[in-house]
Rosetta silent file (secondary structure, phi, psi, omega in degrees, C-alpha in Angstrom):
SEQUENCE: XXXXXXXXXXXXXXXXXXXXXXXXXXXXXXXXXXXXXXXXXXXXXXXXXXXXXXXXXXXXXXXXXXXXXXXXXXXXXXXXXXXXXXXXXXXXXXXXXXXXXXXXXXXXXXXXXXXXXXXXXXXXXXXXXXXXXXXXXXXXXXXXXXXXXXXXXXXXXXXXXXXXXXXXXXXXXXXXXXXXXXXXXXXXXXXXXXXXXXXXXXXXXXXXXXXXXXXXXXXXXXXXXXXXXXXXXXXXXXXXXXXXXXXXXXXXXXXXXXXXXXXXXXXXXXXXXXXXXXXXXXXXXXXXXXXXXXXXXXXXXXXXXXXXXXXXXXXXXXXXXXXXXXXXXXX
SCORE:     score description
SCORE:     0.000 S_00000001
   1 L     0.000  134.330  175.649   91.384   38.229   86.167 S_00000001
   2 L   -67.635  176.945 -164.649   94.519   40.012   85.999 S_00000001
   3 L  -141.263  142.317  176.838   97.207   39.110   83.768 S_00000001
   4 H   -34.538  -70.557 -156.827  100.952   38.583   84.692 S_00000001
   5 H   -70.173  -38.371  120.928  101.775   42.061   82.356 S_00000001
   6 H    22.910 -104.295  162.677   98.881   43.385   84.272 S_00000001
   7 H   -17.418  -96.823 -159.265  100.662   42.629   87.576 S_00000001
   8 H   -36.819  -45.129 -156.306  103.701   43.829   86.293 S_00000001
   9 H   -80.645  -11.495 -157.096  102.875   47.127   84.920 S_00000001
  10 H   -89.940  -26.583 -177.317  100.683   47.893   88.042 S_00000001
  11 H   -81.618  -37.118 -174.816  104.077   46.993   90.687 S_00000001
  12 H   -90.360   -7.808  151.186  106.267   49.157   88.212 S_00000001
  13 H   -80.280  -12.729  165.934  104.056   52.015   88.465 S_00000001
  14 H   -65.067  -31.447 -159.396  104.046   51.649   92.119 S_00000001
  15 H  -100.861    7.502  164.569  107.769   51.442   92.680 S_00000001
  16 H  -107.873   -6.262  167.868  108.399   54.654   90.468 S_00000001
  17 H   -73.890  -35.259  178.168  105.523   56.611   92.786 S_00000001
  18 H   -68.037  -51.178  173.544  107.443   55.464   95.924 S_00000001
  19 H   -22.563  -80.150  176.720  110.890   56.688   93.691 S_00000001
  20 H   -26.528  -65.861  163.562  109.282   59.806   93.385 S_00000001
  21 H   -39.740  -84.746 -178.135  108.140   60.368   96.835 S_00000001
  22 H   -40.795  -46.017  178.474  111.639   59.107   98.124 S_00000001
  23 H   -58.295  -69.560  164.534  113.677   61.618   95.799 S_00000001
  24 H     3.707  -79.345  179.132  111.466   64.214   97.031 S_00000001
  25 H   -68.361  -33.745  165.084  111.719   63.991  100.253 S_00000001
  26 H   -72.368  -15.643  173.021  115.811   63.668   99.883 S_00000001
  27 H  -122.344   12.183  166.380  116.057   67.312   97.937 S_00000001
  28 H   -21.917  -37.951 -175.631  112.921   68.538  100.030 S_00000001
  29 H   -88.638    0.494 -173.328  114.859   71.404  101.023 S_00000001
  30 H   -78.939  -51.151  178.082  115.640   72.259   97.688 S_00000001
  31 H   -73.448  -29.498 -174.649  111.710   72.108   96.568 S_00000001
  32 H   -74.024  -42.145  172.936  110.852   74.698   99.831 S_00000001
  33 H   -49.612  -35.092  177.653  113.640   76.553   98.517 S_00000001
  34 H   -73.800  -32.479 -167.871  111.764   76.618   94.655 S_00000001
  35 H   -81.360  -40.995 -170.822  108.579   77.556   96.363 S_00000001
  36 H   -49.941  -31.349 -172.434  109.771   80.616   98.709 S_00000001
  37 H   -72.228  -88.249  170.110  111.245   81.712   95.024 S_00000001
  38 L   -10.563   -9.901  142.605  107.811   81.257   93.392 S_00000001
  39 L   -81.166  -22.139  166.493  106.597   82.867   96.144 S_00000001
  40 H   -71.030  -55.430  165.237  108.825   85.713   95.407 S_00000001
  41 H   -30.276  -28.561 -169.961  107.779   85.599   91.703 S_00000001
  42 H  -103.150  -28.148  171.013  104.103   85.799   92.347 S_00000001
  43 H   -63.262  -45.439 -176.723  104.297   89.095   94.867 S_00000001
  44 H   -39.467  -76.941 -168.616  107.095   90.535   91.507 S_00000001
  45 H   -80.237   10.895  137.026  104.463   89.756   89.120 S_00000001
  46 H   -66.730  -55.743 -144.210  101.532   91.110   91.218 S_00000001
  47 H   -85.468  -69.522  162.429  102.750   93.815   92.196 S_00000001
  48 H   -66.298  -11.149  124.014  103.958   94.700   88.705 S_00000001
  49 H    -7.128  -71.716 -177.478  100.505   93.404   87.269 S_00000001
  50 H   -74.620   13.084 -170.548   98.977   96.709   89.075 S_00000001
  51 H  -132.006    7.002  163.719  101.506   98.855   87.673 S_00000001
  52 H  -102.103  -56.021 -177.047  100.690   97.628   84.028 S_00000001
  53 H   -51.038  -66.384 -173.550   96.822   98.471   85.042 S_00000001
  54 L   -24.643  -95.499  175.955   98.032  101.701   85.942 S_00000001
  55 L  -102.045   23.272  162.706  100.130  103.173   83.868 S_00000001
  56 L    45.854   10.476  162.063   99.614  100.741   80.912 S_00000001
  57 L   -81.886  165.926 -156.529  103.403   99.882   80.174 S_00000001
  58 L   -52.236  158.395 -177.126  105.075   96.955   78.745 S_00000001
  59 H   -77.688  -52.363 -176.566  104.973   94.074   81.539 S_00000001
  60 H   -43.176  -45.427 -162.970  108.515   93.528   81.242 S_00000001
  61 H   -81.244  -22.072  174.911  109.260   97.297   82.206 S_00000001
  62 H   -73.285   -9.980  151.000  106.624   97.148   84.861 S_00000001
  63 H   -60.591  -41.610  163.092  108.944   94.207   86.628 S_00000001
  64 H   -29.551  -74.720 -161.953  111.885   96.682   86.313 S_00000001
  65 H   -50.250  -26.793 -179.212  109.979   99.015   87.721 S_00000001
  66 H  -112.076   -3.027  147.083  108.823   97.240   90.930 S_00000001
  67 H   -83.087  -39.665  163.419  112.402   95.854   91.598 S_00000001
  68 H   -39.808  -59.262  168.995  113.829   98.828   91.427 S_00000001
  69 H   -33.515  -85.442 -177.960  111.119  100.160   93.576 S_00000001
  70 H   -32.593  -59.150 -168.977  111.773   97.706   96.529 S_00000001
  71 H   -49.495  -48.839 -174.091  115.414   97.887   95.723 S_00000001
  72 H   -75.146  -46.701  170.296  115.317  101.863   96.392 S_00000001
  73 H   -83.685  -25.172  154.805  112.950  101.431   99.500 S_00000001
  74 H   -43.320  -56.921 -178.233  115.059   98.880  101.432 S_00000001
  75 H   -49.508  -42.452 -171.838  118.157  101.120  100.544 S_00000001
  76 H   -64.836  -40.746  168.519  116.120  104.183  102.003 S_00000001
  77 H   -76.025  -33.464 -178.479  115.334  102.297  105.099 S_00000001
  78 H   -74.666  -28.683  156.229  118.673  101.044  105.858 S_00000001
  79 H  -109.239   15.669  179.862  120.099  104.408  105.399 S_00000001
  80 H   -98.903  -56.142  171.344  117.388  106.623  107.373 S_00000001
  81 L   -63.118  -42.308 -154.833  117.211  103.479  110.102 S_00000001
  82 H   -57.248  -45.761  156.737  120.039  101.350  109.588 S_00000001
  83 H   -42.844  -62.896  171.577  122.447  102.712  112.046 S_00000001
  84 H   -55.707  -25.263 -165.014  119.483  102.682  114.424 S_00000001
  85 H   -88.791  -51.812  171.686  118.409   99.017  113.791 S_00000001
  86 H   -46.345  -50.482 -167.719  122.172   97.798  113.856 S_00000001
  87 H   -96.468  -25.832  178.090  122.913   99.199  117.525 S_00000001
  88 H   -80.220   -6.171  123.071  119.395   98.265  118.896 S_00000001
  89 H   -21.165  -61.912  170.988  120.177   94.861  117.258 S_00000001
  90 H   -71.314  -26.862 -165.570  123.589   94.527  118.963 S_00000001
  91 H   -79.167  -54.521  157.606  121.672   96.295  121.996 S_00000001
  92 H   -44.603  -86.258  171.787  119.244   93.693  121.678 S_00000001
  93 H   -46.319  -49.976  156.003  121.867   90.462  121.900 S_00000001
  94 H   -16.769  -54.097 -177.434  123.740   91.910  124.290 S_00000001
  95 H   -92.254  -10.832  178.636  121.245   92.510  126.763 S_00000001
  96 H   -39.345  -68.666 -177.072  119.635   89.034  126.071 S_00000001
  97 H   -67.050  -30.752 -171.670  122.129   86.565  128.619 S_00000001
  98 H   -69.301  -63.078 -162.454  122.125   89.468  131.640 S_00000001
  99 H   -35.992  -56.152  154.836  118.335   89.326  130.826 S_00000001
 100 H   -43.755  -52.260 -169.407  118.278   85.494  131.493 S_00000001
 101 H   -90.501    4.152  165.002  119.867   85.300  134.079 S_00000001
 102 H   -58.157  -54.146 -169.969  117.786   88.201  135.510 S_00000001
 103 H   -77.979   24.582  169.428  114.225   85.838  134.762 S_00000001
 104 H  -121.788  -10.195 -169.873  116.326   82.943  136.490 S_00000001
 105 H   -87.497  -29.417 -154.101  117.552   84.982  139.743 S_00000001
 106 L   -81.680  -33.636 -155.565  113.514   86.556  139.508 S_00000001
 107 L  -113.236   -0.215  168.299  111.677   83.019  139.521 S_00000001
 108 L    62.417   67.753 -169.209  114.778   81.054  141.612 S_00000001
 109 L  -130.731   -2.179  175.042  115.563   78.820  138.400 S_00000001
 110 H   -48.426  -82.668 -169.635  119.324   79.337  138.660 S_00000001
 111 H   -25.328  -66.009  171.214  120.167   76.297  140.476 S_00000001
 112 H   -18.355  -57.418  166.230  117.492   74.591  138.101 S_00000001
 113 H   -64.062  -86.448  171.653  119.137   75.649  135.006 S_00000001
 114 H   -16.431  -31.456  173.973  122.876   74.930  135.783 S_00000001
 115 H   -78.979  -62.057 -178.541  121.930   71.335  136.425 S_00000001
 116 H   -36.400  -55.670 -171.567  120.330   71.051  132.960 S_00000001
 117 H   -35.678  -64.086 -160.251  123.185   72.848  131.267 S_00000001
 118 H   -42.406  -52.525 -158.562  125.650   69.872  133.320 S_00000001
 119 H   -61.847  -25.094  179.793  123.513   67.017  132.047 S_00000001
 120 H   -90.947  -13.054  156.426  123.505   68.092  128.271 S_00000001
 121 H   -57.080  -71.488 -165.021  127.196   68.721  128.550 S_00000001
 122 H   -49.974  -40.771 -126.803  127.586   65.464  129.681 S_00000001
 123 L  -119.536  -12.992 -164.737  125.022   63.819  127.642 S_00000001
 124 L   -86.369  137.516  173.988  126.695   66.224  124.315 S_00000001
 125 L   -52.318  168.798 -159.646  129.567   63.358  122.224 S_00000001
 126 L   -92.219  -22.618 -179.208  132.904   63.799  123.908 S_00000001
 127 L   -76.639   10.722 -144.781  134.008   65.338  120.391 S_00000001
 128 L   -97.617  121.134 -141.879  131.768   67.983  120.832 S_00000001
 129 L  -150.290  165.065  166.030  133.652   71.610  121.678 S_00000001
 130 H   -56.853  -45.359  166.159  133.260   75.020  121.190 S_00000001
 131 H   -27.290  -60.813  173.673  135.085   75.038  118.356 S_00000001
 132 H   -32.417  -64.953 -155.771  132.420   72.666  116.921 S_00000001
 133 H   -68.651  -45.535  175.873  129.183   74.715  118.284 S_00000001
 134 H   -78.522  -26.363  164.062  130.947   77.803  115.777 S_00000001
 135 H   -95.150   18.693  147.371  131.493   76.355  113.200 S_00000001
 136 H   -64.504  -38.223  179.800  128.151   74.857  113.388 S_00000001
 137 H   -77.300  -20.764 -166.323  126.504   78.365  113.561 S_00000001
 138 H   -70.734  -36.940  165.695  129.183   79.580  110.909 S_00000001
 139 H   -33.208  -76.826 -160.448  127.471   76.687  108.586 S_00000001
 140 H   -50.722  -26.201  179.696  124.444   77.474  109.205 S_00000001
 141 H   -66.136  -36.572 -175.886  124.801   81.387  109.067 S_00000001
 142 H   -97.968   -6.661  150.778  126.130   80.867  105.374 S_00000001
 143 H   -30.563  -63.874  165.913  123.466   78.244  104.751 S_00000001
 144 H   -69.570  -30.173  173.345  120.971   81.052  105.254 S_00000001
 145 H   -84.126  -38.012  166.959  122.298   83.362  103.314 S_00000001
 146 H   -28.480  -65.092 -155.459  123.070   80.587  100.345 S_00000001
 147 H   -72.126  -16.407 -178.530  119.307   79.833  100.700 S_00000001
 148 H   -71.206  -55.931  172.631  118.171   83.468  100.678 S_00000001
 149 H   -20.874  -65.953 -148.663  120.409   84.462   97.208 S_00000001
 150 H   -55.092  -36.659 -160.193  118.985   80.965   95.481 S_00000001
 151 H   -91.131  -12.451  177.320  115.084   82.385   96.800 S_00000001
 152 H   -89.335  -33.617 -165.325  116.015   86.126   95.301 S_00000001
 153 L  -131.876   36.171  100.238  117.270   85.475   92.192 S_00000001
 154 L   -51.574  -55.907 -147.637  115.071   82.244   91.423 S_00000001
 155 H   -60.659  -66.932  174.048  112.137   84.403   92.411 S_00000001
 156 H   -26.371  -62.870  147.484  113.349   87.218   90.039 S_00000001
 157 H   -29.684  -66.178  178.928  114.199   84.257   87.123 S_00000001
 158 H   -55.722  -46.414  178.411  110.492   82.980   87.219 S_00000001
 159 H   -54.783  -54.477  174.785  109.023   86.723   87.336 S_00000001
 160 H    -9.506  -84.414 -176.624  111.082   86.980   84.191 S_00000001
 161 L  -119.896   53.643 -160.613  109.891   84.605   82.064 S_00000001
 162 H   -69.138   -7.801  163.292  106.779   82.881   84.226 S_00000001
 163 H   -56.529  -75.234  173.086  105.028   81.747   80.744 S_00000001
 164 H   -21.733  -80.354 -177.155  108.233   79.770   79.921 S_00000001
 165 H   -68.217  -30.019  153.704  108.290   77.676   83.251 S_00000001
 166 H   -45.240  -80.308 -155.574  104.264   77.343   83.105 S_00000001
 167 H   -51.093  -49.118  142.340  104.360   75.730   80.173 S_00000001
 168 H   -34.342  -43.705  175.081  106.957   73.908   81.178 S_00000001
 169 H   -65.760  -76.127 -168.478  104.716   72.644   83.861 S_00000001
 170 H   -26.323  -39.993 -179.085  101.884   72.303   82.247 S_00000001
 171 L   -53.618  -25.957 -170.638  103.645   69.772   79.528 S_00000001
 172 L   -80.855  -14.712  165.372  103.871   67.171   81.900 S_00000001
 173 L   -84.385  142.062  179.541   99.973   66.883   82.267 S_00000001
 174 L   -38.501  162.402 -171.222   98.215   64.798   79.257 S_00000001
 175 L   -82.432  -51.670 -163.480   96.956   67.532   76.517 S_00000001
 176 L   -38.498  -45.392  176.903   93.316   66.623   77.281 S_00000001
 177 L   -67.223  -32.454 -166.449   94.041   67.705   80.984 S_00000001
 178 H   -39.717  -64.643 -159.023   96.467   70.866   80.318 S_00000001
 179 H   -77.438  -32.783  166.140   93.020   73.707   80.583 S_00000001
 180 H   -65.846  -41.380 -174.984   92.152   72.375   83.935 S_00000001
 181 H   -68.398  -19.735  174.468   95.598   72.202   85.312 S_00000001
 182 H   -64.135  -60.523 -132.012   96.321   76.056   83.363 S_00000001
 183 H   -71.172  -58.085 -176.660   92.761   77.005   85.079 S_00000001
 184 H   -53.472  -17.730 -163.056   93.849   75.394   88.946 S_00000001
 185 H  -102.768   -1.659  167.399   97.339   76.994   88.706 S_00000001
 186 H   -67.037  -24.928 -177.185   95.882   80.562   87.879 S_00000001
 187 H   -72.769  -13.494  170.585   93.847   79.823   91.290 S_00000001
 188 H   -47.357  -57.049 -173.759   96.893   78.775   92.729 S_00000001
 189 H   -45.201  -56.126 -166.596   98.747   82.141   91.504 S_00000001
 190 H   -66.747  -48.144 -178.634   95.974   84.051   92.555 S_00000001
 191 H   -50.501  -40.189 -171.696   95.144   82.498   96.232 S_00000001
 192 H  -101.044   -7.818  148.475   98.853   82.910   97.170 S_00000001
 193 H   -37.089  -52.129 -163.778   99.386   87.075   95.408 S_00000001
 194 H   -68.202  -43.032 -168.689   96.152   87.435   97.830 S_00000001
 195 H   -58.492  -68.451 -136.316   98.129   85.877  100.861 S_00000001
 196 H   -69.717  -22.234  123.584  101.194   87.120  100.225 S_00000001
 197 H   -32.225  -44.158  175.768   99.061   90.740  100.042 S_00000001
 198 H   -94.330  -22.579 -171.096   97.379   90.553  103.449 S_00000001
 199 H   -82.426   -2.185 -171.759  100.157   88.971  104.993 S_00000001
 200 H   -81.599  -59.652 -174.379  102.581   91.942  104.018 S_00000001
 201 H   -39.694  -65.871  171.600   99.795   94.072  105.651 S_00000001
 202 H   -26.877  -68.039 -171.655   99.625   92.003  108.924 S_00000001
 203 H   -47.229  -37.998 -174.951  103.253   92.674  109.359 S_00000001
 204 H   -99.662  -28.393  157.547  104.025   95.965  108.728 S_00000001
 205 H   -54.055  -69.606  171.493  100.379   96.956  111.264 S_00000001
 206 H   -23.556  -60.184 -143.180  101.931   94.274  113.970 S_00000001
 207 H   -99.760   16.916  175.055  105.542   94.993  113.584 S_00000001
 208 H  -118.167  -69.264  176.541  104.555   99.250  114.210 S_00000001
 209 H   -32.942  -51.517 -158.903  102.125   98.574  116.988 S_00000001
 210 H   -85.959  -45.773 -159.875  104.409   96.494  119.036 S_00000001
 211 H   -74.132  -16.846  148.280  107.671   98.501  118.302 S_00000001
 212 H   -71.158  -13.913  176.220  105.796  101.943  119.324 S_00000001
 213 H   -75.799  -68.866  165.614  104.094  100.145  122.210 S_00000001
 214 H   -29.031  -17.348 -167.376  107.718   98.842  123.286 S_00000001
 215 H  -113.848  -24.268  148.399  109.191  102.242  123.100 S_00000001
 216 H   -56.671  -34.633 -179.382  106.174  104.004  125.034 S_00000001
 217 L   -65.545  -33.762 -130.304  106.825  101.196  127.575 S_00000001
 218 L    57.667   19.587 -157.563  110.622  102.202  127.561 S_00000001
 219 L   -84.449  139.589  175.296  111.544   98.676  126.902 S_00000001
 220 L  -100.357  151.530 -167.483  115.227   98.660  125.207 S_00000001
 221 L    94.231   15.852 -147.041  115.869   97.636  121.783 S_00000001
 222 L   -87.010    2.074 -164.935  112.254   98.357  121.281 S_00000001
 223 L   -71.983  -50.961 -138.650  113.388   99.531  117.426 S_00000001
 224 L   -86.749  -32.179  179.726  114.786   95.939  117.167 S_00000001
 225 H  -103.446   -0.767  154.861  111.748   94.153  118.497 S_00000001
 226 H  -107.501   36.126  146.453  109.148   95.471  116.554 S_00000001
 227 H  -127.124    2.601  147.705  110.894   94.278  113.629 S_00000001
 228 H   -67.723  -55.274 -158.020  111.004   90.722  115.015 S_00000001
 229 H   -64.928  -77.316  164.569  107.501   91.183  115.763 S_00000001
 230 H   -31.853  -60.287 -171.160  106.330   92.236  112.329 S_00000001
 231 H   -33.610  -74.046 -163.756  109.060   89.599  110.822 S_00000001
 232 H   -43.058  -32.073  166.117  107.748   86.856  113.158 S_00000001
 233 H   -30.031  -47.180  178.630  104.340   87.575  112.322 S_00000001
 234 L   -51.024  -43.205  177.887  104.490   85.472  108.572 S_00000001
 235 L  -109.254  112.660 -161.624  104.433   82.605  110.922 S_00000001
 236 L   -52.465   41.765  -52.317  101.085   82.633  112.155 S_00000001
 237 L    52.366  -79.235 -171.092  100.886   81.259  116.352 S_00000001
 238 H   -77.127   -1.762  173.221  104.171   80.306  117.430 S_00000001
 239 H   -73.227  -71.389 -168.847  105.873   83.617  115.423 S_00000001
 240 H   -30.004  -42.205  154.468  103.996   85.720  118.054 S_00000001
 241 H   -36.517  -83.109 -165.152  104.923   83.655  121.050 S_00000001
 242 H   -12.030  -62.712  176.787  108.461   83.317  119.724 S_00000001
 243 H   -64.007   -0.641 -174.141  108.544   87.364  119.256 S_00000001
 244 H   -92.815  -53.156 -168.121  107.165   87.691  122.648 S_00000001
 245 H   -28.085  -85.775  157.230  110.133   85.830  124.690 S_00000001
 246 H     8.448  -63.871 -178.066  112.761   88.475  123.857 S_00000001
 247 H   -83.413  -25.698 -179.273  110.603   91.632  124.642 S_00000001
 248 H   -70.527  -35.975 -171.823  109.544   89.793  128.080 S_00000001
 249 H   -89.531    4.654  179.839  112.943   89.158  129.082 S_00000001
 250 H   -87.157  -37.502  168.666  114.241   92.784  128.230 S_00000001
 251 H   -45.107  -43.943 -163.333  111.056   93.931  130.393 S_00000001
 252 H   -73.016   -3.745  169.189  111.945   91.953  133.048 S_00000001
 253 H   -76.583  -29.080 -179.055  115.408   93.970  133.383 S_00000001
 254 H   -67.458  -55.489 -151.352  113.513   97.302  133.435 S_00000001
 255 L   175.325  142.779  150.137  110.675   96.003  136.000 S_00000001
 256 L   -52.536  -29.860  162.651  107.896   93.795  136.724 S_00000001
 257 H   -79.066  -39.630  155.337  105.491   96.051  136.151 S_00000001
 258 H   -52.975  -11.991  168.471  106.765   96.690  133.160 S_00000001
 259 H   -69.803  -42.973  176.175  107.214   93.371  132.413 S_00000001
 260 H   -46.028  -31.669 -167.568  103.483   92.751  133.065 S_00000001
 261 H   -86.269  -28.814 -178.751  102.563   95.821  130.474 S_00000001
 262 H   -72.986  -14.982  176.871  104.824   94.243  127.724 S_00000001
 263 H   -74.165  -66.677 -161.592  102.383   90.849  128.111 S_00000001
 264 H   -38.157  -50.900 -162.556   99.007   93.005  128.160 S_00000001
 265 H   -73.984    9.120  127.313  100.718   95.018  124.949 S_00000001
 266 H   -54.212  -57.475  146.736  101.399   91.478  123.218 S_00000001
 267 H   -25.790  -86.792 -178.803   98.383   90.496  124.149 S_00000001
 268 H   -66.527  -24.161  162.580   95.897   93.395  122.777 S_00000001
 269 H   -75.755   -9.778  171.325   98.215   93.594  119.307 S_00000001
 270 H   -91.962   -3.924  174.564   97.106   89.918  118.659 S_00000001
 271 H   -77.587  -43.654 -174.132   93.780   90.624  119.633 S_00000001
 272 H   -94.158   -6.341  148.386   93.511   93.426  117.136 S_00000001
 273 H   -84.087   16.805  160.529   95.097   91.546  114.623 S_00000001
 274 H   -78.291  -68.101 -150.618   93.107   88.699  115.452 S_00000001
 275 H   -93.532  -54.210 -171.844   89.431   90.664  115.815 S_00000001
 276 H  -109.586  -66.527  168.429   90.140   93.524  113.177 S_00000001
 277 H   -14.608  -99.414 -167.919   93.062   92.986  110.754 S_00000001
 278 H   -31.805  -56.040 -172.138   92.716   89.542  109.846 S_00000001
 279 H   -49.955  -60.775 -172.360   88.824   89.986  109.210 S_00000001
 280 H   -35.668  -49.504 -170.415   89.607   93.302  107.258 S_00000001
 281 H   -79.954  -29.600 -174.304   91.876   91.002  105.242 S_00000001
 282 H   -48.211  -33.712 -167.430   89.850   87.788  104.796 S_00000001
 283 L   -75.680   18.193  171.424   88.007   88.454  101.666 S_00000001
 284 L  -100.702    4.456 -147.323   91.886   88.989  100.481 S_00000001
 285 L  -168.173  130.430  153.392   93.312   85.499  101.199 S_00000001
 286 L   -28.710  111.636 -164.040   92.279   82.200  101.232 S_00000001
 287 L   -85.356  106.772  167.824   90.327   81.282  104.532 S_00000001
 288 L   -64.511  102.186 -152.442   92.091   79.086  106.684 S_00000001
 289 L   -72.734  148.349 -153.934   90.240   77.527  109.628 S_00000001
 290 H   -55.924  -21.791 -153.016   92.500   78.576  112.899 S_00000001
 291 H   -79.799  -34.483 -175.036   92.911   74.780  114.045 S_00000001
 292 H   -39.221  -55.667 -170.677   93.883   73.637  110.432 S_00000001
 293 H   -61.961  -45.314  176.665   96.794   76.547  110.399 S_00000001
 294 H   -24.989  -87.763  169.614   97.891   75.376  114.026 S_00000001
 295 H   -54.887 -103.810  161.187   98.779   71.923  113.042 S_00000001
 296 H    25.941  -83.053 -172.415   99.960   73.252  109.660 S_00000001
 297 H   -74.507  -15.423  172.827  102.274   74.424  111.105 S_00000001
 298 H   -87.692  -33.258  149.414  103.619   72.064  113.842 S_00000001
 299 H   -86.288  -54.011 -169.083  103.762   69.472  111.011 S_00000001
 300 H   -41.574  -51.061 -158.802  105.784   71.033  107.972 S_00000001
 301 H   -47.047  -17.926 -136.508  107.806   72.162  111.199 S_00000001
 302 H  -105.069  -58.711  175.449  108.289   69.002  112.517 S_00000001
 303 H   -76.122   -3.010 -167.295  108.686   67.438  108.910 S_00000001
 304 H  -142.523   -3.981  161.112  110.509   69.665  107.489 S_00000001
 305 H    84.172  170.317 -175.294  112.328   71.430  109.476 S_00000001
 306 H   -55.019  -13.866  139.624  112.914   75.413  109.749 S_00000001
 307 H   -35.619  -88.005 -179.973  112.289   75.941  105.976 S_00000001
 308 H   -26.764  -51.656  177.360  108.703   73.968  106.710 S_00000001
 309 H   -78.794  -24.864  147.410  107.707   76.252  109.514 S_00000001
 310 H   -35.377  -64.551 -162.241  108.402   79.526  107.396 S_00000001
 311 H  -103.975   34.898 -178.043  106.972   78.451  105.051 S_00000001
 312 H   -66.675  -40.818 -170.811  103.926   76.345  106.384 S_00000001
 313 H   -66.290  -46.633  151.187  101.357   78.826  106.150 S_00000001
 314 H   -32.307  -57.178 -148.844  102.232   79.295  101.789 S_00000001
 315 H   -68.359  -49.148 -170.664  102.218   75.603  101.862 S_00000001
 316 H   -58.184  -44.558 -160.666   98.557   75.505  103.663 S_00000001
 317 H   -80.134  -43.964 -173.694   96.769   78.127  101.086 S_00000001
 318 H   -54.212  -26.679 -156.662   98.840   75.790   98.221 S_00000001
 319 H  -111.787  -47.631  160.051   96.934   73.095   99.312 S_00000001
 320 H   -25.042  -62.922  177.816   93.584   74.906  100.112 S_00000001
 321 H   -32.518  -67.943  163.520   93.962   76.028   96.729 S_00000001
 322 H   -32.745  -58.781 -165.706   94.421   72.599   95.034 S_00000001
 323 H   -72.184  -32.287  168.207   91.601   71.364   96.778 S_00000001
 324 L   -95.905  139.326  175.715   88.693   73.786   96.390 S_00000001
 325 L   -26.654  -47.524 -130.889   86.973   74.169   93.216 S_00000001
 326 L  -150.555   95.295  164.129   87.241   77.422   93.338 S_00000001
 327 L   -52.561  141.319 -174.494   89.689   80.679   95.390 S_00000001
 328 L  -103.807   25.210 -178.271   87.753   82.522   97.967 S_00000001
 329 L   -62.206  170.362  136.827   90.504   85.304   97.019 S_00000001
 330 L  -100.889  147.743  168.244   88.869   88.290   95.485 S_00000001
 331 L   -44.185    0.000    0.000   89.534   89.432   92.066 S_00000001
């Protein structure tokens, strides 16, 4: 029979697990924000990992070594490219609304459209103005860049000293538990270094194919949209759609048949990253069954918002991880 102090202790451990949960979920974006940096941190210290195997220097100098590195090849692309990528960017928005209203004159959706627009104007609070709609995007534009900084130079912080905050972690489990929870978070480490390895690949194969297919097409901007495509790519199903929309509606200014050749070439680069890529890459990455990733992804988005659907796919191998005995990364 339980005992009143019983009771009690068993209600007051409940109502600090819901606490928990509820704070959570109120700085949620704050915790996606700690993981994309911990996701930066574990690509730093991979990446500088193989460049200690290498060339056998100090760890510390081999983190130098691979920010610098990045740091020098972004700069190189942005000044061999950057110009280009900037006006087929601008080239890109630009041509976006005549493109709409191109697919709404081609499929007889004007009329269609124009009504929707009235009703969510109407249906939009009476305070709500243009004014409003910019500095909503003006927020949000310096939101995103807030949240990238916090995810660069966290990530960078962690790479740093990544013993310190392990340890840190680690304190918080009882000491008998501490060498299983050290042992699960090297499989953690390791499961997402392996994603975060094939999924670099995917991107940069994806994001070439499509922007030389696009440019062989003559589709314009085609600079700009196979570096959506590659972007969009991190999020597995709907980035590819997403990344499709764009390139269909620039096709559809050039031509129908060209529009038709920009599906088929959208098509056949997800096939071969689908058929050969990915396979090439499973024994690199945790394997994620396709429906599991689907839904994955349709809930963080859903719960979490545009943070969640970035990073849904991270979140799925984190939990994969957790759960199996064992990563089906290779060593």
């Amino acid at each position: 029979m339980l005992t009143d102090r019983t009771v009690a202790r068993i209600v007051a451990i409940a109502c600090a697990v819901v606490a928990l949960f509820a704070a959570a979920w109120v700085i949620s974006d704050v915790l996606l924000l700690v993981f994309a940096a911990i996701l930066v941190a574990v690509g730093l210290h991979g990446a500088a990992s193989a460049v200690v195997r290498y060339t056998g220097c100090p760890p510390k100098a081999a983190l130098v070594i691979v920010c610098l590195s990045v740091a020098g090849l972004l700069g190189a692309v942005f000044y061999l490219f950057g110009n280009i990528i900037s006006a087929q960017v601008t080239e890109l928005f630009h041509r976006l609304p005549s493109a709409w209203q191109t697919f709404q004159d081609e499929f007889h959706l004007r009329g269609m459209m124009d009504d929707l627009m009235r009703r969510a104007e109407a249906s939009a609070p009476s305070g709500a103005t243009v004014l409003s709609a910019v500095r909503g995007v003006t927020a949000n534009v310096a939101n995103a860049l807030l949240g990238v900084f916090l995810v660069v130079v966290g990530g960078l912080y962690f790479a740093v000293q990544p013993h310190m905050y392990r340890d840190g972690l680690l304190s918080l489990f009882p000491e008998e538990r501490r060498a299983d929870a050290s042992a699960r978070l090297d499989d953690v480490a390791e499961a997402l270094r392996c994603f975060l390895k094939a999924q670099l690949i995917a991107m940069v194969v994806v994001g070439l194919l499509s922007g030389i297919g696009l440019a062989f097409l003559g589709i314009p901007a085609a600079l700009a949209l196979g570096l959506f495509a590659g972007l969009a790519e991190f999020v597995p199903m709907v980035g590819p759609v997403m990344a499709a929309i764009p390139a269909l509606l620039l096709a559809l200014t050039v031509g129908l048949d060209q529009t038709l050749y920009t599906l088929i070439l959208f098509v056949v680069v997800q096939q071969v990253e689908s058929n050969f890529i990915s396979p090439m890459l499973q024994q690199e990455m945790v394997s994620l069954p396709a429906a599991v990733t689907l839904f994955a992804v349709v809930a963080f988005g859903t719960l979490l918002g545009p943070i969640g659907l970035l990073l849904a796919t991270p979140l799925t191998v984190l939990v994969f991880a957790l759960a199996r005995p064992k990563s089906h990364c290779a060593r």
